[in-house]
Every structure is written in C-alpha cells, then in structure tokens.
C-alpha positions as CSV (number, residue, x, y, z in Angstrom):
1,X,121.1,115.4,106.8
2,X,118.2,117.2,106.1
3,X,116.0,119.0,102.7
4,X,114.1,121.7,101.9
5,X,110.5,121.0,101.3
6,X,108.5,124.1,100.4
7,X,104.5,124.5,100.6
8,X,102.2,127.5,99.5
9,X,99.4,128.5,102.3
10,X,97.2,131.1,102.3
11,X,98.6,134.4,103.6
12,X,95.8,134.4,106.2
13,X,96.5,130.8,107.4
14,X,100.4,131.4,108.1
15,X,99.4,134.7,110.3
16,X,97.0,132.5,112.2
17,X,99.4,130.4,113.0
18,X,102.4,132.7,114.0
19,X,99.6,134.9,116.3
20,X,98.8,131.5,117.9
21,X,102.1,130.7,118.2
22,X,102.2,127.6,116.2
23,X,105.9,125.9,115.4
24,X,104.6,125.4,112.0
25,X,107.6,123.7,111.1
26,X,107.7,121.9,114.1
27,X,104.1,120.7,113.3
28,X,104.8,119.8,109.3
29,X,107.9,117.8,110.5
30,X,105.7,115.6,113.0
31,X,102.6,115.4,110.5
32,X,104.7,114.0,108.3
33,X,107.0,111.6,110.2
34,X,103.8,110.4,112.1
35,X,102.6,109.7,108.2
36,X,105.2,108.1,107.3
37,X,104.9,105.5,109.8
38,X,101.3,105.0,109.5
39,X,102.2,104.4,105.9
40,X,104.8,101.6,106.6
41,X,102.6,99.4,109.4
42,X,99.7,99.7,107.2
43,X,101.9,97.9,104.0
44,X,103.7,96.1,106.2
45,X,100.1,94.6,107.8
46,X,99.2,94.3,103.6
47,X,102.4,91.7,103.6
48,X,101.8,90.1,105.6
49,X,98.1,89.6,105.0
50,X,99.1,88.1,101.3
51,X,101.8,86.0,103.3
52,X,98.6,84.5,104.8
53,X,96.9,84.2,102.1
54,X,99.7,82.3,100.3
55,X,100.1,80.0,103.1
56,X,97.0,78.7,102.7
57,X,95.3,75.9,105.1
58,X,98.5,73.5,106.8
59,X,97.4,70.3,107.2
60,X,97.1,69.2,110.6
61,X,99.0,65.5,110.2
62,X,102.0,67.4,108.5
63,X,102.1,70.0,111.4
64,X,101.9,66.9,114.1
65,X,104.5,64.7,111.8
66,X,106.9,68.5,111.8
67,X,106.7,68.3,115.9
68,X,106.7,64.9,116.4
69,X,110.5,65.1,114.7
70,X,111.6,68.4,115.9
71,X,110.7,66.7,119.8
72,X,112.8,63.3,118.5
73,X,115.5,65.1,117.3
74,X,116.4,66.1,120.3
C-alpha cells in the first residue's frame, strides 16, 4: 500500500528535470528510503552505544568464574 506525499518546487526546477529526463518520482522515492535507513543504523548504533555505556567495565574474575562453569557444565 502506498500514500501520497506532495512537495512544492520551483516551476524552473521541475522543467529541468523533465528535459533531463529525470524520474523525479523515482528519485524522491530512493532519497527517501535510502534516508530512512540511514536514519535507523545511525539510532540503532546510538543503542547500542548507551547499551555499552551501561554495561560498564566486567570484571575479569567474574568473566573467568562465568566460563570456567559454562566449560564444567558440560
């Protein structure tokens, strides 16, 4: 399903484009998609950056203790 998004250009700028050739449409459609997923990585990096942050520093004995059982429980 799709929507209708209208945008005002100068007169001038739309006959460039349609002399040119220019999908416009075509062009606003990628723009926009390729935004969109630009948008997501970059708050999906932010995430997980304040993931990291909240982890904090793991202390190295509790890390060996958390292998040393995973390894005997096996």
């Amino acid at each position: 399903m799709s929507t209708i998004v209208a945008i005002r250009v100068p007169k001038q700028l739309k006959e460039a484009l349609e002399e040119l050739g220019i999908d416009y449409s075509r062009e606003v459609k990628e723009f926009l998609e390729k935004r969109v997923r630009e948008e997501r990585l970059k708050r999906s990096i932010e995430k997980l950056e304040e993931f990291k942050r909240g982890l904090g520093k793991i202390d190295g004995n509790l890390a060996a203790r958390f292998i040393r059982e995973v390894r005997e429980s096996r």
